[in-house]
C-alpha positions in Angstrom: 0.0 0.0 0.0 1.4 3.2 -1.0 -0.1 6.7 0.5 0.5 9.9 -0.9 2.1 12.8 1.5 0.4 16.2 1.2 2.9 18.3 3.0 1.5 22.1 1.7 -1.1 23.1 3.8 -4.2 23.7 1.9 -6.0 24.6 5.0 -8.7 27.0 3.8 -10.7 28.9 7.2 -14.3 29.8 6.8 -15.3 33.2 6.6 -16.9 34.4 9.1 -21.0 35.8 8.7 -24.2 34.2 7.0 -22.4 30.9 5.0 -23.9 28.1 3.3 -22.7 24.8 5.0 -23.3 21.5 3.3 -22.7 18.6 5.3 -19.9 16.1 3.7 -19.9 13.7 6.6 -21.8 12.6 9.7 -21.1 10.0 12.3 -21.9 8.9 15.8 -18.6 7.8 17.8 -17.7 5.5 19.1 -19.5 2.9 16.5 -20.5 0.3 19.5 -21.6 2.2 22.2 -22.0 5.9 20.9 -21.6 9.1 23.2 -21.1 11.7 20.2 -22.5 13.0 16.8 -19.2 13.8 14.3 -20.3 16.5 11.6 -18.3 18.0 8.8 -19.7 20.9 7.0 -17.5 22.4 3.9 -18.3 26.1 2.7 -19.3 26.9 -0.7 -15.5 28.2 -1.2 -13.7 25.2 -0.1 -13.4 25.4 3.9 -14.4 22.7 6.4 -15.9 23.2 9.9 -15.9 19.5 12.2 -18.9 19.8 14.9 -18.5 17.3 18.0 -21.9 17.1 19.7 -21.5 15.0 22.8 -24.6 13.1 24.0 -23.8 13.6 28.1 -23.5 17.4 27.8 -26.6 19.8 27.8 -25.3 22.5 26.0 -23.8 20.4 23.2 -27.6 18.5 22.9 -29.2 21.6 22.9 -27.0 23.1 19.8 -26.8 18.9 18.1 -31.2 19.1 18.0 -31.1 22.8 16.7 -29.1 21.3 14.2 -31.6 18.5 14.0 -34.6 21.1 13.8 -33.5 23.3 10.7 -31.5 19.9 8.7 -34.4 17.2 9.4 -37.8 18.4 10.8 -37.1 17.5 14.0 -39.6 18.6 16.7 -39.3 18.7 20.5 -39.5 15.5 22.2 -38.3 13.6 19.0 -36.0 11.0 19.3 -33.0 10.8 17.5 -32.1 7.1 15.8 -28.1 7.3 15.9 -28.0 5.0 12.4 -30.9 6.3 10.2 -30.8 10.0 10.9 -27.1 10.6 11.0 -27.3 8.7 7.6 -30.3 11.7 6.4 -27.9 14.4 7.4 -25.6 13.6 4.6 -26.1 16.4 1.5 -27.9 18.5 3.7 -27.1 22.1 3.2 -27.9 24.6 6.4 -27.1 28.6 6.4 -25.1 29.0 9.4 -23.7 31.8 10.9 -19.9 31.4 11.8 -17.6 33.3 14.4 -13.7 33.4 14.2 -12.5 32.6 17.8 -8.8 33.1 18.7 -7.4 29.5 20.1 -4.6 30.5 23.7 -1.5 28.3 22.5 0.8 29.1 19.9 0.7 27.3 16.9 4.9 26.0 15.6 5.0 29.9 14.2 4.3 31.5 17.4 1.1 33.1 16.3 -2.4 32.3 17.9 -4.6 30.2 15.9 -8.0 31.4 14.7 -10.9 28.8 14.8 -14.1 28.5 12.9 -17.2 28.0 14.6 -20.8 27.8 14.3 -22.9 29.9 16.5 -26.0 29.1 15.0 -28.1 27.2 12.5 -30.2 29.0 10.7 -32.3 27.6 8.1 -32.1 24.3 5.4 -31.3 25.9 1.9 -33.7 24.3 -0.2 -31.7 22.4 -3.3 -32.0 24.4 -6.3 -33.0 22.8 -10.4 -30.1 22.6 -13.0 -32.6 23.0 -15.7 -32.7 26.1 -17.1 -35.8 28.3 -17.7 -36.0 27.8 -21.0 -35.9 24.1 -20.5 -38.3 24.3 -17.8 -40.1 25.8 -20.7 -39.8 23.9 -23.3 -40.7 20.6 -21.2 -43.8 22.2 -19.9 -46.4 19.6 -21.0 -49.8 22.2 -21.0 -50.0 24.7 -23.6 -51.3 28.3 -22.0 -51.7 29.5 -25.9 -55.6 27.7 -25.9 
């Protein structure tokens, strides 16, 4: 087996503001005995954001079922099935707004790192056609001319 190194850093931060996040990946760990949902979310320009929500801490539920809310329906008192809904979360795209915070321990360069959060989700982008008008047109089966 042969793996290619990628030693340039092509680590791209989100901007911070109203963003489009679609969600790449989504995963409860551990897979026998689960006490946390995994999330990636990658920007429309190329960043990545990775979500823990941890299962034994209020705060982390309470933001993981917002999440739930705008990206699935879910309602209060729902429960959430660790296989088939982290499965439905996959392609989801959710308008997010995301903070910059600034991390306490100096990266090898000596600066301070700046992280990429969500603070909130805000709504499910609906998925938009790839047919153009006129072909929405032209494969219009009623005629308005009569």
């Amino acid at each position: 087996m042969k793996i290619k190194m990628n030693l340039k850093s092509n680590f791209k931060l989100v901007e911070e503001g109203e963003r489009e996040l679609k969600i790449t990946k989504a995963e409860v760990r551990p897979s026998g005995k689960p006490n946390s949902l995994v999330v990636t979310f990658q920007d429309t320009e190329g960043g990545f954001i990775n979500n823990r929500y941890n299962f034994d801490n209020d705060k982390s539920l309470f933001a993981m079922g917002k999440l739930l809310e705008v990206a699935l329906g879910f309602e209060d008192g729902d429960e959430f099935d660790t296989k088939s809904d982290t499965e439905r979360l996959v392609g989801k795209t959710i308008l997010c707004e995301v903070v910059h915070t600034q991390g306490n321990k100096p990266n090898e360069n000596g600066e301070l790192p700046t992280f990429a959060n969500i603070k909130r989700t805000i709504s499910l982008v609906e998925e938009t056609s790839d047919i153009s008008p006129r072909n929405a047109i032209a494969n219009d089966d009623e005629d308005d001319l009569d």
